[in-house]
C-alpha positions as CSV (number, residue, x, y, z in Angstrom):
1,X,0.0,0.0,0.0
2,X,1.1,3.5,-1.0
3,X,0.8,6.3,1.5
4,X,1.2,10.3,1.1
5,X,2.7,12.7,2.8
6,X,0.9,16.2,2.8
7,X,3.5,18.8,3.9
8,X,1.2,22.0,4.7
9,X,2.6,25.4,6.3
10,X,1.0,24.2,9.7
11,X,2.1,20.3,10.2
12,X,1.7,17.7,7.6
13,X,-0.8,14.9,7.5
14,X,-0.2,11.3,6.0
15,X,-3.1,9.4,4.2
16,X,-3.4,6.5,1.7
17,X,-2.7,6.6,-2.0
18,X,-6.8,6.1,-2.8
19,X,-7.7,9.4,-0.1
20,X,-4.6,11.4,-1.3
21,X,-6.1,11.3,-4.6
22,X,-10.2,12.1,-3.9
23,X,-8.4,14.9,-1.3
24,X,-6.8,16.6,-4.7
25,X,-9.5,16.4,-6.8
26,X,-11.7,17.3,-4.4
27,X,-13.3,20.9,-5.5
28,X,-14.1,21.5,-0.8
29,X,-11.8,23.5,0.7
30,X,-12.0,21.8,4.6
31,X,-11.8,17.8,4.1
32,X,-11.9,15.3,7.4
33,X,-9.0,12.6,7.0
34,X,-10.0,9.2,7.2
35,X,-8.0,5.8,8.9
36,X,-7.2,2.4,6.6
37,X,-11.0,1.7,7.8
38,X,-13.2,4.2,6.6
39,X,-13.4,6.2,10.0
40,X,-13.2,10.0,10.7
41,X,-9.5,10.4,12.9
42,X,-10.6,13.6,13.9
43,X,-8.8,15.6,11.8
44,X,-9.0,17.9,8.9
45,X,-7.2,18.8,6.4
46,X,-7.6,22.4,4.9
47,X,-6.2,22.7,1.2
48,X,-5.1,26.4,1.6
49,X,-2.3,25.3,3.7
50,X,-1.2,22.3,1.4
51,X,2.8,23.0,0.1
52,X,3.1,19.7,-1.1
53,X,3.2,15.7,-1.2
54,X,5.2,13.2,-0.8
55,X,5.6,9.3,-0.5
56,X,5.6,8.4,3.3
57,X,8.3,6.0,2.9
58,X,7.9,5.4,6.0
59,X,4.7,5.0,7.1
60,X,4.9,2.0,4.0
61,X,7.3,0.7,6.4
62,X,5.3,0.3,9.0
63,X,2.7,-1.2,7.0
64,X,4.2,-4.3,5.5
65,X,5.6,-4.7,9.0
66,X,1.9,-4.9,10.2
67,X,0.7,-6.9,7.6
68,X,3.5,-9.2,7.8
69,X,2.7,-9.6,11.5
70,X,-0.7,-10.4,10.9
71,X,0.1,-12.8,8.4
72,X,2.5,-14.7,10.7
73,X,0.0,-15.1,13.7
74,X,-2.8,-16.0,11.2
75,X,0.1,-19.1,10.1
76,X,0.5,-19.6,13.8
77,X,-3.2,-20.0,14.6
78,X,-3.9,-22.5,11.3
79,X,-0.5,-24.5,12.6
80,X,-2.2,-24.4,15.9
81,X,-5.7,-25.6,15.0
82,X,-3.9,-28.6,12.7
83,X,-2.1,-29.9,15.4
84,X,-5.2,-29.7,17.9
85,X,-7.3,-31.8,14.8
86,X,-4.2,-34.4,14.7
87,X,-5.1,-37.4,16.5
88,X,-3.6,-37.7,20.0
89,X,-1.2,-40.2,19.2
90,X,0.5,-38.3,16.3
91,X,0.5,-35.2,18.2
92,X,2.5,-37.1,20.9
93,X,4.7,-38.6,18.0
94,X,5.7,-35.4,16.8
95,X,6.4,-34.2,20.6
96,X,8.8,-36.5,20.7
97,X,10.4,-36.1,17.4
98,X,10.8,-32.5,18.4
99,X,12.3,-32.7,22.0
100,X,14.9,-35.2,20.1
101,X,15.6,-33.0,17.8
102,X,16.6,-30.5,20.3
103,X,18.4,-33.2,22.2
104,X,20.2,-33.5,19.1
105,X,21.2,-30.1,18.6
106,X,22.1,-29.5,22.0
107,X,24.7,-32.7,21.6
108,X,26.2,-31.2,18.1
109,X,26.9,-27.7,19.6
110,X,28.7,-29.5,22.6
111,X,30.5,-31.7,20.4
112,X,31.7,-29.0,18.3
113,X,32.2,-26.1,21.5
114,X,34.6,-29.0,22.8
115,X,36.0,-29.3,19.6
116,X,36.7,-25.7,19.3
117,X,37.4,-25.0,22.9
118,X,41.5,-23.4,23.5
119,X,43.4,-24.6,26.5
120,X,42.3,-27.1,28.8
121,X,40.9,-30.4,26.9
């Protein structure tokens, strides 16, 4: 998602690419700024003061980061809804394949910090 700076002679005010544009072509002088959702923030935005626009590089930043975080805890709850549909014995079968797993890493990284380790051996 694209969002836009507006840079006025009192503050400046960042919107989506969809409002940035109906804000420019709008022919009203006083227009109330609206969040991702539809609803009024509470704010204005008066077209006298506008100087200019920009890309809110930033605020795109943000963004992905959100949506990216959303996407990762919808992952989390479909991962966590398979396993509770897995039958109980499988889900204790991959318990166990996982805590041997970590046994198994924990043995490899002592193997090789003893084969790495200086002085006493």
């Amino acid at each position: 998602m694209i969002f836009v700076k507006f840079i006025m002679t009192n503050g400046e005010i960042t919107v989506d690419e969809e409002q940035a544009k109906s804000i420019l072509k709008s022919e009203v002088q006083l227009i109330p700024i609206r969040d991702e959702n539809g609803a009024w923030t509470h704010e204005t935005l008066n077209k006298a003061y506008l100087v200019r626009t920009v890309k809110d590089h930033e605020k795109m930043r943000w963004w992905r980061i959100e949506q990216k975080k959303k996407e990762e805890e919808e992952k989390a709850m479909i991962e966590e809804q398979k396993l509770l549909d897995m039958p109980p014995e499988e889900r204790e079968r991959l318990k166990k394949e996982e805590e041997d797993n970590r046994i198994k890493m924990r043995e490899m990284f002592a193997e090789i910090h003893n084969k790495f380790r200086i002085g006493n051996k």
